[in-house]
Residue, then its C-alpha position, 0 to 999 in steps of 0.5 A: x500500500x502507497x504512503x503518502x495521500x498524494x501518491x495513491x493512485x485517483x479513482x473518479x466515480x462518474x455514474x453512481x454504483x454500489x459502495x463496496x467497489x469504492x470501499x475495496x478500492x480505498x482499502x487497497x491503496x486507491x484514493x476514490x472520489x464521487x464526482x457523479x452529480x457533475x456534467x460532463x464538461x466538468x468531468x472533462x475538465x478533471x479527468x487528467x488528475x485521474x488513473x481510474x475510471x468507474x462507469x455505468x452507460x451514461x457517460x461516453x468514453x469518445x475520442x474527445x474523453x480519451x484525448x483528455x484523460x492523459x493518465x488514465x490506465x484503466x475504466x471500469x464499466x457497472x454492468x455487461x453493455x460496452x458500447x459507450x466505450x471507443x474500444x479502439x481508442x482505449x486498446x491504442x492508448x494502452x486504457x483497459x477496460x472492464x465489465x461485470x457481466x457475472x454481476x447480473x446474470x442471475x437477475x436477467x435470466x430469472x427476470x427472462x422467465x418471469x416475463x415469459x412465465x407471465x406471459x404465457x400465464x396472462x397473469x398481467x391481466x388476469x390480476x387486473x380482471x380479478x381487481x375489476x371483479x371479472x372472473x374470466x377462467x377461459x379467457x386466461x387459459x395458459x400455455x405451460x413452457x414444458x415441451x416447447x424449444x428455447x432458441x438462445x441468441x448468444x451464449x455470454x454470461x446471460x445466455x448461459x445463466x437462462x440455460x440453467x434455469x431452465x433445466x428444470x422446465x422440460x423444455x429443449x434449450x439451443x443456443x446460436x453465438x456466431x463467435x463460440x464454439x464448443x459449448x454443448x453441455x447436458x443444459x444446452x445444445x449449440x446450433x447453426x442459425x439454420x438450425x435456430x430457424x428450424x426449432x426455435x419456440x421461443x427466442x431470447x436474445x442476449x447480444x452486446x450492440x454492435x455495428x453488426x447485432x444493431x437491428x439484427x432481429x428484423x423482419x427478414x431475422x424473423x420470417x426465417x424461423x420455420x415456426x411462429x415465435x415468442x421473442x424475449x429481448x432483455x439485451x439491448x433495444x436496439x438488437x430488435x427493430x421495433x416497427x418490424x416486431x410489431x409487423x410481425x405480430x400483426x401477421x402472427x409471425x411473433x405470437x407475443x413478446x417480452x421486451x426490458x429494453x426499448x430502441x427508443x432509450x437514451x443512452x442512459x436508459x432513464x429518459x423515455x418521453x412518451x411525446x417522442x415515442x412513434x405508432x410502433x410504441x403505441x401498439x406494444x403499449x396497448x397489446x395483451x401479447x406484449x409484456x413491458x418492464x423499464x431496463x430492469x432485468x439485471x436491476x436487482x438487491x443482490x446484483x447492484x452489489x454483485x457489479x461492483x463486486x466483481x469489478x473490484x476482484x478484476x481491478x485488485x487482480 
């Protein structure tokens, strides 16, 4: 540990996360400051003092930032989305960067199977019925998850953390990830795309945004499943082209849909205006087929501790 208060390494909190990744950093020889409620032209203006950076997705580490930050060895994204990192420019300039997926994958794979279990067992609206005192048994009638096939997109930390849950459910999990290979195991089978577009009941999508899954799921993504589907997408907003989704509804390509994360987000995933929203959001809002939650899968007691967790064990390592 260092000696002397000026020669610690310094540490800016930009977005807010949990206290136990500042306190472990303070612990082992850091001096960690919270500058989360400044701007950004206020941040820019302090960064060079820094050797470390802790973020979430509000702020963006562009060409502009890195010029800036002269001193900077390391940033450390609350979360499993790098997008809001230039990556190219950090790996020139020597920058590492983390993430902690493994903080938040219980939460989004449970959080997949309760948007699924609800709406497969109308249980949104069923509950608003009972309250309205209608008792309409029929009308709620479900569908049981056993016998149907799981079509994975993407086999990171979620996507392996919903096989596992779903062992339990007799269903048939299969997994697509264009940049694995050789992770069949007795809780998924790996599978060509071909092969997803054959089988696949149920599709849950668990890609990063890149230039290349940015609207991957289209209308021509969809009409190539062999069978109508359910489309779960806790992953990021824009992997799904909404206004193709809602197309595909309409025919009876998609029978329904869980949809966490919206490509109508800010960045920061906290400013939806409904007055900015088009006719494609409006449907989702009014359809009995579309189950909606605000960019809270991975949002969880346990796992806004477990992020900051994980980042501490990677700095300190």
């Amino acid at each position: 540990m260092l000696n002397t208060h000026n020669s610690k390494p310094k540490i800016i909190f930009i977005d807010s996360v949990h206290s136990i990744l500042f306190e472990r950093l303070e612990a082992n020889g850091f001096q960690c400051e919270w500058k989360n409620k400044l701007n950004r032209e206020e941040i820019l203006k302090i960064l060079p003092e820094y050797t470390g950076a802790v973020i979430r997705s509000k702020f963006k580490f562009d060409e502009e930032v890195f010029d800036v930050a002269r001193n900077l060895k390391w940033i450390a994204r609350s979360g499993a989305g790098m997008e809001n990192i230039n990556r190219e420019i950090a790996k020139h300039k020597g920058v590492v960067c983390y993430n902690s997926p493994e903080g938040n994958r219980d939460a989004v794979a449970e959080h997949c199977l309760g948007m699924i279990l609800s709406l497969f067992n109308n249980l949104k609206r069923s509950d608003i019925e009972v309250r309205n005192a209608e008792w309409n048994r029929e009308k709620n009638r479900g569908l049981e998850l056993k016998g149907k096939t799981v079509g994975i997109l993407g086999y990171g930390f979620m996507g392996e953390a919903l096989a596992k849950r779903l062992v339990g459910f007799g269903v048939k999990t299969i997994a697509y990830d264009k940049y694995r290979t050789n992770y069949s195991s007795e809780i998924v089978e790996e599978v060509s795309l071909e092969k997803l577009f054959e089988e696949t009941d149920i599709l849950s999508i668990h890609l990063p945004l890149t230039e290349e899954t940015r609207f991957m799921v289209n209308e021509n993504f969809i009409n190539s499943f062999k069978k109508p589907i359910y489309i779960i997408n806790t992953a990021r907003g824009k992997n799904l082209k909404t206004q193709d989704l809602v197309n595909s509804i309409i025919s009876g390509e998609v029978l329904g849909a869980c949809l966490d994360v919206l490509e109508y987000e800010s960045i920061s995933f906290e400013k939806l205006k409904e007055e900015d929203l088009p006719e494609a959001f409006q449907f989702l809002k009014q359809s009995e087929k579309v189950i909606l939650t605000p960019h809270v899968a991975g949002w969880t007691v346990e796992s806004y501790y477990k992020l900051s967790d994980v980042l501490a064990d990677k700095i300190l390592a």
